[in-house]
C-alpha positions as CSV (number, residue, x, y, z in Angstrom):
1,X,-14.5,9.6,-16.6
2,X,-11.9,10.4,-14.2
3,X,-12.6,12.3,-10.9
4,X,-11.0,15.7,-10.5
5,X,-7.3,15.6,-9.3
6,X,-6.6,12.1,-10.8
7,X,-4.1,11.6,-12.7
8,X,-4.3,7.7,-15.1
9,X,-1.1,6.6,-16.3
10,X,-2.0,3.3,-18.9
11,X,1.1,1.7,-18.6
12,X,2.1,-1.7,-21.1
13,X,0.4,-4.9,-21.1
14,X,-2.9,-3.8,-19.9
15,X,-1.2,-2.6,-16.4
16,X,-2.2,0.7,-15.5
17,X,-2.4,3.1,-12.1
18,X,-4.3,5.9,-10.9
19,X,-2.5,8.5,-8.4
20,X,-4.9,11.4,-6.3
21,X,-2.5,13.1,-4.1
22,X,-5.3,15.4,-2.5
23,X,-7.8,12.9,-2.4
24,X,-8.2,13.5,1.9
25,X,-8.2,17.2,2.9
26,X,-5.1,18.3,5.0
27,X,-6.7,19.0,8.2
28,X,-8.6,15.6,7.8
29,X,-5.4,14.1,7.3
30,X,-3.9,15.5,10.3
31,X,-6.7,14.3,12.3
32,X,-6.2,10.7,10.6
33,X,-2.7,10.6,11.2
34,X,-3.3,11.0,14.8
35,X,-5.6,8.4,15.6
36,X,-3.9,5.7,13.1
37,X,-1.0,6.2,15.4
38,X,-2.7,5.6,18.7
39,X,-5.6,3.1,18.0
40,X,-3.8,0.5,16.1
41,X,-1.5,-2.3,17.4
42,X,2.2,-1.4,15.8
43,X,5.0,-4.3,15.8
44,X,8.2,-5.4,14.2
45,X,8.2,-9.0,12.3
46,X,10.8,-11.0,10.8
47,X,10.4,-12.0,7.7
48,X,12.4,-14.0,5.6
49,X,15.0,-13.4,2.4
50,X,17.3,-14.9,0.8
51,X,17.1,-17.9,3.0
52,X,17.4,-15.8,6.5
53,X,15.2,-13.8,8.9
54,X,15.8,-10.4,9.6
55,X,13.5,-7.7,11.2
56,X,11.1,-5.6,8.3
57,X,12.3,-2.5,8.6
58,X,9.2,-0.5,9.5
59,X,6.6,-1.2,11.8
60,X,3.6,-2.7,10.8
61,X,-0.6,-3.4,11.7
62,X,-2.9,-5.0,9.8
63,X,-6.8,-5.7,9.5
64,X,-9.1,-8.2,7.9
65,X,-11.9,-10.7,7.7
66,X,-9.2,-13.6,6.2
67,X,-5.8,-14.1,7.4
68,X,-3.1,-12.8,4.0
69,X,0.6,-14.5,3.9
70,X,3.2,-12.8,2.2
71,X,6.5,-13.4,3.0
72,X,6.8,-16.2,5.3
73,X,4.2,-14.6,7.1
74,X,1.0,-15.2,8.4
75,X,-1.3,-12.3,9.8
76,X,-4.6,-13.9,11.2
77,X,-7.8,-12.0,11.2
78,X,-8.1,-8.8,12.6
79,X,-11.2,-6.7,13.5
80,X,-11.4,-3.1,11.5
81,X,-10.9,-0.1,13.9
82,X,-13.1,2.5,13.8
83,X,-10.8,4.8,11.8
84,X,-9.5,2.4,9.6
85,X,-13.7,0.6,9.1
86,X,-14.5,4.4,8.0
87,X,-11.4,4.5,5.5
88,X,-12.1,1.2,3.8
89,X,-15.6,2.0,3.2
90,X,-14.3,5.1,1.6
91,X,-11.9,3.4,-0.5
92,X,-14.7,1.0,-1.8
93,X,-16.8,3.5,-3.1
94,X,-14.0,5.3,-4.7
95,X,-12.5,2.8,-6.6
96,X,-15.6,-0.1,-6.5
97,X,-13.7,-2.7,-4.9
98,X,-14.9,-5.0,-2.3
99,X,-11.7,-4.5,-0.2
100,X,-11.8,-6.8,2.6
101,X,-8.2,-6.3,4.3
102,X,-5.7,-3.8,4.8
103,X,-1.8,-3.5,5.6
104,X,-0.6,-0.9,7.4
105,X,3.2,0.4,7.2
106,X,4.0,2.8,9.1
107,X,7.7,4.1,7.8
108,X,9.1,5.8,11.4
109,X,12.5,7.7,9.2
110,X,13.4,7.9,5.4
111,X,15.6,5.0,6.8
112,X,12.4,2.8,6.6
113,X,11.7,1.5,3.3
114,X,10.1,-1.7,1.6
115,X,12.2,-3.6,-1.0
116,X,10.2,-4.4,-5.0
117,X,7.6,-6.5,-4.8
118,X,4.8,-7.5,-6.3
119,X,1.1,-7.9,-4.6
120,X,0.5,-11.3,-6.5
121,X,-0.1,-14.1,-4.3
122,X,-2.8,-16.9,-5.1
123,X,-5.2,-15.4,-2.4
124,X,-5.5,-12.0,-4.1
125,X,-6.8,-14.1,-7.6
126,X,-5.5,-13.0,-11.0
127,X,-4.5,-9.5,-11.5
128,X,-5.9,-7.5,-8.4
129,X,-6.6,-4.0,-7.5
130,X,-4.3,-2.8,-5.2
131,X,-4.9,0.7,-3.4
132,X,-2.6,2.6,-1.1
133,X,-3.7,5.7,1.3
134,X,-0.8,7.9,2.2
135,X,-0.7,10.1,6.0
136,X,2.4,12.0,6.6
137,X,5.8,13.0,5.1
138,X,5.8,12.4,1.5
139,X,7.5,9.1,0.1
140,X,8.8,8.2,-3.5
141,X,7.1,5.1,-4.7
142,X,8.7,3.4,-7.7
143,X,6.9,0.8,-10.0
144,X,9.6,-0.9,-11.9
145,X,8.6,-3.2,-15.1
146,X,10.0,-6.7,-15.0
147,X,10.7,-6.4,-18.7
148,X,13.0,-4.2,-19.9
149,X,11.0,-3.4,-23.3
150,X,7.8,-2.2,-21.2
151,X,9.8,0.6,-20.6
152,X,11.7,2.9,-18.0
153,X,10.9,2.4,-13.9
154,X,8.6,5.5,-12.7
155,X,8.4,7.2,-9.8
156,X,5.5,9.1,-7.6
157,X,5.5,11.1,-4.7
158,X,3.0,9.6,-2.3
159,X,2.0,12.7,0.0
160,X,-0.6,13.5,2.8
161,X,-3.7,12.3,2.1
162,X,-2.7,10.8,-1.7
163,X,-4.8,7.8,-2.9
164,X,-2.9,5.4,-5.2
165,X,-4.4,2.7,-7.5
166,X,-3.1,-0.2,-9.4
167,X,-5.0,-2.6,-11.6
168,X,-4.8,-4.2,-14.5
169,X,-2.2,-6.3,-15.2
170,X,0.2,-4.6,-13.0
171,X,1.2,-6.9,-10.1
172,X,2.1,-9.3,-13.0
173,X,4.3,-7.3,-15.0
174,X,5.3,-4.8,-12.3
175,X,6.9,-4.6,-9.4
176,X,6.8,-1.6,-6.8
177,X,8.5,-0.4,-3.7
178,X,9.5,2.7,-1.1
179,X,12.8,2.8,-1.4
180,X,14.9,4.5,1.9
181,X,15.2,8.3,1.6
182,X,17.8,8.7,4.4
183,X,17.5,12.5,4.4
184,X,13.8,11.9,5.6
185,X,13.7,12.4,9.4
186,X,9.7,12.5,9.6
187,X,6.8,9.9,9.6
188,X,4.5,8.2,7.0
189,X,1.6,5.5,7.8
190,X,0.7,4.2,4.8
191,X,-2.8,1.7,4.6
192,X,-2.9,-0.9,1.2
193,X,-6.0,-2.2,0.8
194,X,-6.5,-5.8,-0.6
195,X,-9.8,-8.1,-1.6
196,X,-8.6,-11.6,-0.6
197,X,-10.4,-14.3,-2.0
198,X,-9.8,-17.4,0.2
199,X,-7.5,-18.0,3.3
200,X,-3.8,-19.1,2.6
């Protein structure tokens, strides 16, 4: 049974995702927002596409006990902050996944984005769960199937404090992104959660 304020979509092939916008109170997300800003380490990487390196554009930080490669990058282990320690253990319980790293992108504009993608590399093992915590300006997240029959692309508004889920089969036969929004002027930090299983 669901938990109040969740909304399941079951989407083809056994993919499905779970979306919570309120699941952190606004004045806790205000307080969260804060200190994600100031106690974590923020940079710019290069990563590589189509055969050249440009600049990510957003900033990024990262946690976790193994080191996670997407990308042509490497992040090596990271001690949990405080903040973000608290969060994952919340996460856990809520969705009963041992996650044991996290990604944080923090999106500065509505000129910030992150291109479709899928979260299916060897080290997350077959079909993971993949959950996103939202702070700030609300973003449009779409999922897009790889097959045209599985349907239409969708989108959902990832606001303050949302909690998004996807499991199943959907890093397989999905792919998802935040695509720019350049009439955005304000801030999101987004934190996705991940249970690696052994170190690229």
């Amino acid at each position: 049974m669901l938990s109040p304020g969740v909304t399941r979509v079951d989407l083809p092939r056994g993919a499905w995702v779970e979306h919570q916008p309120d699941w952190i109170d606004p004045a806790a997300a205000d307080d969260l927002l804060a200190v994600l800003r100031r106690e974590l380490v923020w940079e710019q990487r290069a990563v590589v596409l189509f055969g050249r390196s440009i600049l990510q554009p957003r900033l990024i930080a990262w946690a976790g006990e193994i080191g996670y490669r997407y990308s042509g990058q490497t992040l090596e282990p990271r001690p949990f902050t405080e903040a973000v320690a608290a969060l994952r253990t919340r996460v856990n319980d809520r969705t009963g996944v041992p996650f044991n790293h996290v990604l944080l992108n923090r999106y500065r504009t509505g000129d910030d984005s992150i291109g479709l993608h899928a979260d299916d590399e060897p080290e997350l093992g077959e079909d993971p769960v993949v959950a996103t915590l939202s702070f700030g300006i609300s973003r449009r997240l779409v999922l897009v199937p790889r097959r045209k029959s599985d349907g239409p692309r969708r989108a959902f508004d990832l606001g303050h404090g949302a909690l998004f889920v996807m499991g199943g089969t959907c890093q397989r036969h999905f792919r998802h992104g935040i695509p720019r929004e350049p009439a955005v002027r304000a801030e999101r930090i987004s934190l996705t959660f991940r249970h690696i299983i052994r170190a690229p």
